[in-house]
C-alpha positions, 0 to 999 in steps of 0.5 A, a space after each residue: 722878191 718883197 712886195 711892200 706896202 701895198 693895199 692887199 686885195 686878197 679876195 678871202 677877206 672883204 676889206 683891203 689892208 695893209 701889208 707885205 707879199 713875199 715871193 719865193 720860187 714862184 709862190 707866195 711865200 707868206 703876207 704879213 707886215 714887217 716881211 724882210 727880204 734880202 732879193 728884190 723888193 719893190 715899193 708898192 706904196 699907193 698902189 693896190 695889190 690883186 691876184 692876177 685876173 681869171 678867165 674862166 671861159 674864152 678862146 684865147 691863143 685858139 682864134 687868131 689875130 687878124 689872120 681871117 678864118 684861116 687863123 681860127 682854131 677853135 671849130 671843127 666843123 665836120 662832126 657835131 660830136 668830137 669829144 677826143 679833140 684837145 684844146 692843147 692841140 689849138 693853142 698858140 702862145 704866140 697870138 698877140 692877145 695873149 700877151 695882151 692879157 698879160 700886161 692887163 693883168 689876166 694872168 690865168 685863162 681857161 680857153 678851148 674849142 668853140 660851141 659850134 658842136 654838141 660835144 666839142 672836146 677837152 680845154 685847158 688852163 693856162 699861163 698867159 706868158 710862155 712860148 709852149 703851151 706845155 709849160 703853160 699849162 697849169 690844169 688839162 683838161 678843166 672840162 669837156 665842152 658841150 653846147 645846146 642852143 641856136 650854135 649847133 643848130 645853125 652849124 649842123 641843120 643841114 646835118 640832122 641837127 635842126 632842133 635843140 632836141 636834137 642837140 641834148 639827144 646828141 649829149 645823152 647819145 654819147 653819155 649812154 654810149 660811154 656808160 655801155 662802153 664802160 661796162 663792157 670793159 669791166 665786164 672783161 675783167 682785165 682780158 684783153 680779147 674781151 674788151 669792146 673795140 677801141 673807142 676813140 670818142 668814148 675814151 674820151 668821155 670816161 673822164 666826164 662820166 667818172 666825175 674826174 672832169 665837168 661838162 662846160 656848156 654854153 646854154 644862154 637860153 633859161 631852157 637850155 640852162 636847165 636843159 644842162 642841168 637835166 643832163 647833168 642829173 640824169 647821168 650824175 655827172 659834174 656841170 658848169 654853166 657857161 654865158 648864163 645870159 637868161 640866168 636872171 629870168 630864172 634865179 630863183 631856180 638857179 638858188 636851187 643848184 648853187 653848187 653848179 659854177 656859173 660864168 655869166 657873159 660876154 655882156 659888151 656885145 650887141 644881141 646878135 642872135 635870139 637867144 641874146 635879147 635879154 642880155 644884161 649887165 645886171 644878170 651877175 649881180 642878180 645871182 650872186 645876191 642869190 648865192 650862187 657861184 659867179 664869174 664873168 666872162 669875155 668870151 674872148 675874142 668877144 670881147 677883148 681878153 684885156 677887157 675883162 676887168 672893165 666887165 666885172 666894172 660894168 656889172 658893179 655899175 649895174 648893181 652888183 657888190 664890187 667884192 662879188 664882182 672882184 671874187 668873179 674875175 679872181 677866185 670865183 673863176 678859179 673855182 669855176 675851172 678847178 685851179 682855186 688851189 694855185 690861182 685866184 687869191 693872195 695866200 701863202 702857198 698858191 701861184 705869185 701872180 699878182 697884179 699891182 694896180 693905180 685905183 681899181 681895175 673895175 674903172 676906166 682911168 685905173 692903170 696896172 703898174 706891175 704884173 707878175 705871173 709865177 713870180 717873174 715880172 712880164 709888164 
Protein backbone atom coordinates (compact mmCIF):
# COMPACT_ATOMS: atom_id res chain seq x y z
CA UNK A 1 0.00 0.00 0.00
CA UNK A 2 1.14 3.58 -1.11
CA UNK A 3 0.02 6.38 1.08
CA UNK A 4 0.33 9.61 -0.93
CA UNK A 5 0.56 13.12 -0.37
CA UNK A 6 -0.17 13.47 2.91
CA UNK A 7 1.13 15.87 5.79
CA UNK A 8 3.34 13.58 7.59
CA UNK A 9 3.06 13.79 11.40
CA UNK A 10 5.76 11.47 12.25
CA UNK A 11 6.12 12.58 16.12
CA UNK A 12 10.21 12.57 15.57
CA UNK A 13 10.44 15.43 13.97
CA UNK A 14 8.67 18.93 15.18
CA UNK A 15 7.15 20.12 11.95
CA UNK A 16 4.69 18.13 9.40
CA UNK A 17 6.00 17.64 5.45
CA UNK A 18 5.26 16.53 2.94
CA UNK A 19 5.63 12.87 1.69
CA UNK A 20 4.80 9.41 0.73
CA UNK A 21 4.30 6.42 3.55
CA UNK A 22 4.92 2.71 1.87
CA UNK A 23 3.12 -0.28 3.61
CA UNK A 24 4.51 -3.80 3.45
CA UNK A 25 3.46 -6.71 5.43
CA UNK A 26 2.42 -4.63 7.94
CA UNK A 27 5.45 -2.39 8.38
CA UNK A 28 6.09 0.77 7.25
CA UNK A 29 8.26 0.26 4.52
CA UNK A 30 10.08 3.67 4.22
CA UNK A 31 8.61 7.67 3.77
CA UNK A 32 9.97 9.55 1.62
CA UNK A 33 8.94 11.41 -1.64
CA UNK A 34 8.40 10.11 -5.18
CA UNK A 35 7.60 6.41 -3.39
CA UNK A 36 6.18 3.80 -6.12
CA UNK A 37 4.00 0.99 -5.55
CA UNK A 38 2.45 -1.49 -7.71
CA UNK A 39 -0.51 -2.57 -4.87
CA UNK A 40 -2.95 -0.13 -3.49
CA UNK A 41 -2.34 3.37 -3.27
CA UNK A 42 -4.58 5.78 -1.46
CA UNK A 43 -4.51 9.68 -2.04
CA UNK A 44 -3.94 11.53 0.94
CA UNK A 45 -3.97 14.67 -0.51
CA UNK A 46 -5.33 17.32 2.14
CA UNK A 47 -5.19 15.17 4.58
CA UNK A 48 -2.78 14.80 7.80
CA UNK A 49 -1.16 11.60 8.26
CA UNK A 50 -0.41 10.47 12.20
CA UNK A 51 0.88 7.19 13.93
CA UNK A 52 -2.09 5.62 15.49
CA UNK A 53 -2.94 7.11 19.01
CA UNK A 54 -1.60 5.29 22.31
CA UNK A 55 -3.12 4.42 25.23
CA UNK A 56 -1.00 4.34 27.91
CA UNK A 57 -3.23 3.63 30.92
CA UNK A 58 -6.94 2.27 30.46
CA UNK A 59 -9.15 -0.43 31.12
CA UNK A 60 -10.44 -1.20 27.75
CA UNK A 61 -12.28 -4.54 26.74
CA UNK A 62 -12.03 -5.25 30.96
CA UNK A 63 -15.03 -3.27 32.28
CA UNK A 64 -17.80 -4.00 29.86
CA UNK A 65 -20.37 -2.09 28.17
CA UNK A 66 -23.73 -1.58 29.26
CA UNK A 67 -23.61 -4.78 30.92
CA UNK A 68 -23.67 -3.67 34.90
CA UNK A 69 -21.20 -4.95 37.21
CA UNK A 70 -21.44 -8.17 36.21
CA UNK A 71 -19.49 -7.11 32.79
CA UNK A 72 -16.83 -5.60 35.15
CA UNK A 73 -13.53 -7.45 35.01
CA UNK A 74 -11.15 -5.33 36.16
CA UNK A 75 -11.27 -5.85 40.12
CA UNK A 76 -10.77 -8.72 42.39
CA UNK A 77 -11.99 -7.99 45.20
CA UNK A 78 -11.17 -10.77 47.70
CA UNK A 79 -7.43 -9.90 48.00
CA UNK A 80 -5.71 -6.78 48.41
CA UNK A 81 -2.48 -8.21 47.03
CA UNK A 82 -3.02 -10.28 43.77
CA UNK A 83 0.08 -9.83 42.10
CA UNK A 84 -0.35 -13.61 39.97
CA UNK A 85 -3.39 -12.36 38.06
CA UNK A 86 -3.19 -11.53 34.43
CA UNK A 87 -4.92 -8.95 32.59
CA UNK A 88 -4.92 -11.14 29.24
CA UNK A 89 -7.32 -13.46 31.55
CA UNK A 90 -10.07 -10.20 31.56
CA UNK A 91 -9.73 -8.93 28.21
CA UNK A 92 -12.84 -9.23 25.49
CA UNK A 93 -12.09 -8.06 22.01
CA UNK A 94 -15.63 -8.22 21.49
CA UNK A 95 -16.59 -5.13 23.82
CA UNK A 96 -17.77 -2.58 21.62
CA UNK A 97 -15.38 0.22 23.02
CA UNK A 98 -12.83 -1.54 21.41
CA UNK A 99 -13.50 -1.09 18.42
CA UNK A 100 -14.88 2.18 19.17
CA UNK A 101 -11.28 3.24 19.68
CA UNK A 102 -10.34 1.91 16.51
CA UNK A 103 -12.21 3.83 14.22
CA UNK A 104 -11.10 6.85 16.40
CA UNK A 105 -7.81 6.15 15.66
CA UNK A 106 -6.49 4.57 18.85
CA UNK A 107 -4.82 1.87 17.43
CA UNK A 108 -2.70 0.85 20.52
CA UNK A 109 -4.12 0.50 24.34
CA UNK A 110 -2.23 -0.43 27.48
CA UNK A 111 -5.40 -1.96 29.63
CA UNK A 112 -5.58 -3.87 32.95
CA UNK A 113 -6.83 -4.55 36.44
CA UNK A 114 -8.18 -1.53 38.16
CA UNK A 115 -6.71 0.13 41.57
CA UNK A 116 -8.94 -1.35 43.98
CA UNK A 117 -5.68 -3.28 45.29
CA UNK A 118 -2.08 -2.40 46.51
CA UNK A 119 -0.94 -4.91 44.01
CA UNK A 120 -3.34 -6.05 41.42
CA UNK A 121 -1.57 -8.00 38.49
CA UNK A 122 0.08 -7.96 35.31
CA UNK A 123 -1.39 -5.64 32.02
CA UNK A 124 -1.09 -5.82 28.56
CA UNK A 125 -0.70 -4.09 25.46
CA UNK A 126 -2.78 -4.53 22.71
CA UNK A 127 -4.14 -4.15 19.08
CA UNK A 128 -7.67 -2.46 19.10
CA UNK A 129 -8.80 -4.85 16.18
CA UNK A 130 -8.96 -8.98 16.53
CA UNK A 131 -11.01 -11.25 18.05
CA UNK A 132 -8.60 -13.16 20.36
CA UNK A 133 -6.70 -11.13 22.28
CA UNK A 134 -3.50 -13.50 21.89
CA UNK A 135 -3.25 -12.22 18.50
CA UNK A 136 -3.60 -8.65 19.73
CA UNK A 137 -1.15 -8.57 21.94
CA UNK A 138 1.88 -6.85 21.15
CA UNK A 139 3.62 -6.67 24.60
CA UNK A 140 2.56 -8.70 28.07
CA UNK A 141 3.14 -8.12 30.28
CA UNK A 142 4.04 -3.86 30.31
CA UNK A 143 3.74 -3.92 34.05
CA UNK A 144 2.81 -4.95 37.48
CA UNK A 145 -0.14 -2.85 38.84
CA UNK A 146 0.13 -1.43 42.12
CA UNK A 147 -2.20 1.54 43.84
CA UNK A 148 -1.68 3.76 46.84
CA UNK A 149 -4.40 6.21 47.70
CA UNK A 150 -8.01 6.75 48.68
CA UNK A 151 -8.79 3.36 46.00
CA UNK A 152 -7.49 0.56 48.33
CA UNK A 153 -8.07 2.26 51.45
CA UNK A 154 -11.77 2.43 50.73
CA UNK A 155 -12.02 -1.08 49.26
CA UNK A 156 -10.03 -2.64 51.84
CA UNK A 157 -10.75 -0.90 55.33
CA UNK A 158 -12.82 -3.25 56.84
CA UNK A 159 -9.90 -5.64 55.89
CA UNK A 160 -6.74 -3.99 58.00
CA UNK A 161 -6.19 -1.48 54.98
CA UNK A 162 -7.59 1.86 56.53
CA UNK A 163 -4.24 3.94 55.96
CA UNK A 164 -2.16 4.58 53.13
CA UNK A 165 0.59 3.30 55.53
CA UNK A 166 -0.93 0.45 55.08
CA UNK A 167 -1.22 0.22 51.83
CA UNK A 168 2.83 1.10 50.94
CA UNK A 169 3.38 -1.49 53.86
CA UNK A 170 1.42 -4.13 51.59
CA UNK A 171 3.73 -3.08 48.25
CA UNK A 172 7.05 -3.34 50.39
CA UNK A 173 5.29 -6.49 52.29
CA UNK A 174 5.21 -8.46 48.92
CA UNK A 175 8.82 -6.70 47.39
CA UNK A 176 10.58 -8.16 50.76
CA UNK A 177 9.22 -11.22 50.58
CA UNK A 178 9.84 -11.63 46.90
CA UNK A 179 13.71 -10.62 47.37
CA UNK A 180 13.77 -13.60 50.47
CA UNK A 181 11.82 -15.96 47.96
CA UNK A 182 14.28 -15.19 45.54
CA UNK A 183 17.40 -15.98 47.42
CA UNK A 184 16.27 -18.82 48.90
CA UNK A 185 16.24 -20.18 45.23
CA UNK A 186 19.51 -19.28 44.63
CA UNK A 187 20.68 -20.54 47.87
CA UNK A 188 19.48 -24.07 46.22
CA UNK A 189 21.86 -24.13 43.83
CA UNK A 190 19.57 -25.78 41.20
CA UNK A 191 18.18 -28.95 43.77
CA UNK A 192 15.08 -29.06 43.78
CA UNK A 193 14.63 -30.42 47.44
CA UNK A 194 15.91 -27.23 48.51
CA UNK A 195 13.87 -24.67 46.76
CA UNK A 196 11.12 -22.73 49.08
CA UNK A 197 7.72 -24.11 48.28
CA UNK A 198 6.31 -22.95 45.27
CA UNK A 199 5.00 -19.22 45.66
CA UNK A 200 2.35 -18.26 43.19
CA UNK A 201 2.38 -14.53 44.20
CA UNK A 202 6.17 -14.28 44.29
CA UNK A 203 6.76 -15.80 41.25
CA UNK A 204 4.80 -13.34 39.86
CA UNK A 205 6.89 -10.32 41.23
CA UNK A 206 10.49 -11.89 40.28
CA UNK A 207 9.72 -10.32 36.95
CA UNK A 208 9.37 -6.48 38.71
CA UNK A 209 12.31 -7.25 41.09
CA UNK A 210 14.68 -8.21 38.22
CA UNK A 211 13.90 -4.84 36.10
CA UNK A 212 12.19 -6.99 33.49
CA UNK A 213 9.01 -5.06 33.97
CA UNK A 214 7.73 -1.66 35.91
CA UNK A 215 5.38 -0.97 38.83
CA UNK A 216 2.55 1.06 37.39
CA UNK A 217 1.09 2.93 40.14
CA UNK A 218 -1.98 4.83 40.32
CA UNK A 219 -1.09 7.71 42.98
CA UNK A 220 -3.04 11.04 42.17
CA UNK A 221 -1.88 12.67 45.60
CA UNK A 222 1.67 14.74 45.54
CA UNK A 223 2.20 12.30 48.70
CA UNK A 224 1.39 9.25 47.06
CA UNK A 225 3.57 10.23 43.82
CA UNK A 226 6.73 10.30 45.98
CA UNK A 227 5.50 7.67 48.25
CA UNK A 228 5.76 5.51 44.54
CA UNK A 229 8.96 6.99 43.83
CA UNK A 230 10.41 5.94 47.56
CA UNK A 231 9.43 2.64 46.79
CA UNK A 232 10.58 2.27 43.83
CA UNK A 233 14.35 3.49 44.96
CA UNK A 234 14.24 1.27 48.05
CA UNK A 235 14.00 -1.83 46.46
CA UNK A 236 15.65 -0.37 42.80
CA UNK A 237 13.13 -1.22 40.90
CA UNK A 238 11.78 0.24 37.64
CA UNK A 239 8.40 2.81 37.97
CA UNK A 240 5.75 4.40 36.19
CA UNK A 241 3.53 6.81 37.38
CA UNK A 242 -0.12 6.84 36.65
CA UNK A 243 -2.78 9.96 36.85
CA UNK A 244 -0.11 12.26 38.04
CA UNK A 245 -3.27 14.49 38.93
CA UNK A 246 -1.12 16.55 41.84
CA UNK A 247 2.22 16.30 39.48
CA UNK A 248 1.83 20.38 39.10
CA UNK A 249 1.63 20.99 42.93
CA UNK A 250 5.21 19.32 42.61
CA UNK A 251 7.15 19.82 39.29
CA UNK A 252 9.99 20.99 40.47
CA UNK A 253 10.69 17.52 42.31
CA UNK A 254 9.31 15.85 39.55
CA UNK A 255 12.23 17.50 37.25
CA UNK A 256 14.39 15.57 39.69
CA UNK A 257 12.86 11.83 38.20
CA UNK A 258 12.52 12.68 34.31
CA UNK A 259 13.49 9.21 33.80
CA UNK A 260 10.17 8.08 35.74
CA UNK A 261 7.25 7.98 32.41
CA UNK A 262 4.31 9.97 33.68
CA UNK A 263 0.75 9.44 32.48
CA UNK A 264 -1.38 12.35 33.65
CA UNK A 265 -5.36 11.85 33.76
CA UNK A 266 -8.26 11.23 33.40
CA UNK A 267 -8.97 15.40 33.52
CA UNK A 268 -12.68 15.28 31.63
CA UNK A 269 -14.24 14.18 35.06
CA UNK A 270 -16.04 16.03 37.94
CA UNK A 271 -13.68 15.68 41.24
CA UNK A 272 -15.26 12.71 42.94
CA UNK A 273 -13.21 11.78 45.34
CA UNK A 274 -10.52 14.11 47.53
CA UNK A 275 -7.61 13.30 46.37
CA UNK A 276 -9.35 14.65 42.74
CA UNK A 277 -9.70 18.55 44.02
CA UNK A 278 -6.80 19.75 42.36
CA UNK A 279 -7.23 18.27 39.09
CA UNK A 280 -6.22 20.37 35.87
CA UNK A 281 -6.06 20.57 32.56
CA UNK A 282 -2.70 22.39 32.72
CA UNK A 283 -0.86 19.44 34.94
CA UNK A 284 0.51 17.85 31.45
CA UNK A 285 1.79 21.02 30.06
CA UNK A 286 3.29 22.05 33.27
CA UNK A 287 5.56 18.73 33.19
CA UNK A 288 6.39 18.56 30.27
CA UNK A 289 7.83 22.54 30.08
CA UNK A 290 9.85 20.73 32.98
CA UNK A 291 11.25 17.72 30.96
CA UNK A 292 9.51 15.18 32.02
CA UNK A 293 8.10 11.97 30.19
CA UNK A 294 4.39 12.96 29.39
CA UNK A 295 1.37 10.99 28.08
CA UNK A 296 -2.21 11.52 28.74
CA UNK A 297 -4.90 9.39 29.69
CA UNK A 298 -8.58 8.54 29.77
CA UNK A 299 -8.61 6.00 32.17
CA UNK A 300 -11.16 4.55 29.91
CA UNK A 301 -13.81 4.03 30.74
CA UNK A 302 -13.59 7.40 32.54
CA UNK A 303 -13.51 8.68 29.99
CA UNK A 304 -14.52 7.55 26.32
CA UNK A 305 -11.47 5.45 24.89
CA UNK A 306 -12.29 7.39 21.59
CA UNK A 307 -12.08 10.52 23.37
CA UNK A 308 -8.39 10.76 23.98
CA UNK A 309 -7.48 12.61 21.21
CA UNK A 310 -9.89 15.68 22.47
CA UNK A 311 -7.92 15.11 25.83
CA UNK A 312 -4.69 15.81 24.47
CA UNK A 313 -6.58 19.00 22.83
CA UNK A 314 -7.79 20.18 26.03
CA UNK A 315 -4.61 20.37 27.65
CA UNK A 316 -3.10 22.31 24.54
CA UNK A 317 -6.32 24.83 25.25
CA UNK A 318 -4.60 24.91 28.82
CA UNK A 319 -1.15 25.60 27.84
CA UNK A 320 0.48 22.99 26.75
CA UNK A 321 2.69 23.05 23.25
CA UNK A 322 0.76 21.00 20.87
CA UNK A 323 3.92 18.81 19.77
CA UNK A 324 4.42 17.83 23.54
CA UNK A 325 0.52 17.14 23.47
CA UNK A 326 0.97 15.13 20.09
CA UNK A 327 4.21 12.86 21.48
CA UNK A 328 1.57 12.38 24.86
CA UNK A 329 -0.98 10.32 22.75
CA UNK A 330 1.68 8.70 20.42
CA UNK A 331 5.32 8.09 21.09
CA UNK A 332 5.32 9.24 24.82
CA UNK A 333 2.79 6.63 25.75
CA UNK A 334 4.39 4.10 23.62
CA UNK A 335 7.57 4.64 25.70
CA UNK A 336 5.46 4.79 28.76
CA UNK A 337 4.48 0.93 28.31
CA UNK A 338 7.43 -0.21 26.54
CA UNK A 339 6.36 -0.50 22.69
CA UNK A 340 8.09 2.52 21.30
CA UNK A 341 9.86 -0.02 19.23
CA UNK A 342 6.74 -1.00 17.10
CA UNK A 343 4.23 1.73 17.73
CA UNK A 344 3.85 5.38 18.45
CA UNK A 345 5.53 7.23 15.39
CA UNK A 346 5.84 7.08 11.31
CA UNK A 347 9.26 5.48 10.85
CA UNK A 348 10.70 2.81 8.45
CA UNK A 349 10.67 -0.39 10.19
CA UNK A 350 7.83 0.14 13.21
CA UNK A 351 3.94 -1.07 12.93
CA UNK A 352 1.95 0.45 9.66
CA UNK A 353 -0.85 1.96 12.25
CA UNK A 354 -1.23 5.15 10.94
CA UNK A 355 -4.38 7.47 11.34
CA UNK A 356 -5.32 9.96 8.28
CA UNK A 357 -6.83 12.88 9.62
CA UNK A 358 -9.12 16.08 8.15
CA UNK A 359 -7.74 19.08 10.31
CA UNK A 360 -6.01 17.97 13.79
CA UNK A 361 -7.26 15.39 15.81
CA UNK A 362 -6.85 17.60 19.05
CA UNK A 363 -10.11 19.83 17.93
CA UNK A 364 -13.74 18.92 17.90
CA UNK A 365 -14.78 19.40 14.15
CA UNK A 366 -11.44 17.15 12.81
CA UNK A 367 -12.60 13.93 11.25
CA UNK A 368 -10.67 10.64 10.71
CA UNK A 369 -11.05 9.74 7.25
CA UNK A 370 -8.83 6.36 7.29
CA UNK A 371 -7.33 4.01 9.98
CA UNK A 372 -4.88 1.26 9.52
CA UNK A 373 -3.64 -1.03 12.22
CA UNK A 374 -1.02 -3.40 10.98
CA UNK A 375 -1.50 -2.18 7.52
CA UNK A 376 -4.94 -3.45 7.09
CA UNK A 377 -7.71 -1.04 6.98
CA UNK A 378 -10.34 -1.25 9.95
CA UNK A 379 -12.29 2.49 9.48
Amino acid sequence: MLIRNGLIYDMVNRDPYQADLLVKDGKILAVGNDLASDEEIIDAAGLNVFPGFVEAHAHLGLDGYGIGYEGKDYNEMGDICTPQLRAIDSFNPFDPTVARAANAGVTTVATGQGSANAIGGTWIAVKTHGICVDDMIIKDPIAMKCALGENPKRCYRDKGNSARMSTAAVIRNMMLKTKDYMARIAAAEGHPEKRPAFDFKCEAMIAVMEKKIPLKVHAHQANDILTAIRLAREFDVLLTLEHVTEGHLIADKLAEYKDIPMAVGPSLTHASKFELQNKTWETPGILAKKGCSVSIITDSPVIPQEYLPLCAGLAVKAGMDEFDALRAITINAAKHIGAADRVGSLEAGKDADIVLCEGSPLVSDSAVRCVLIDGKRVF
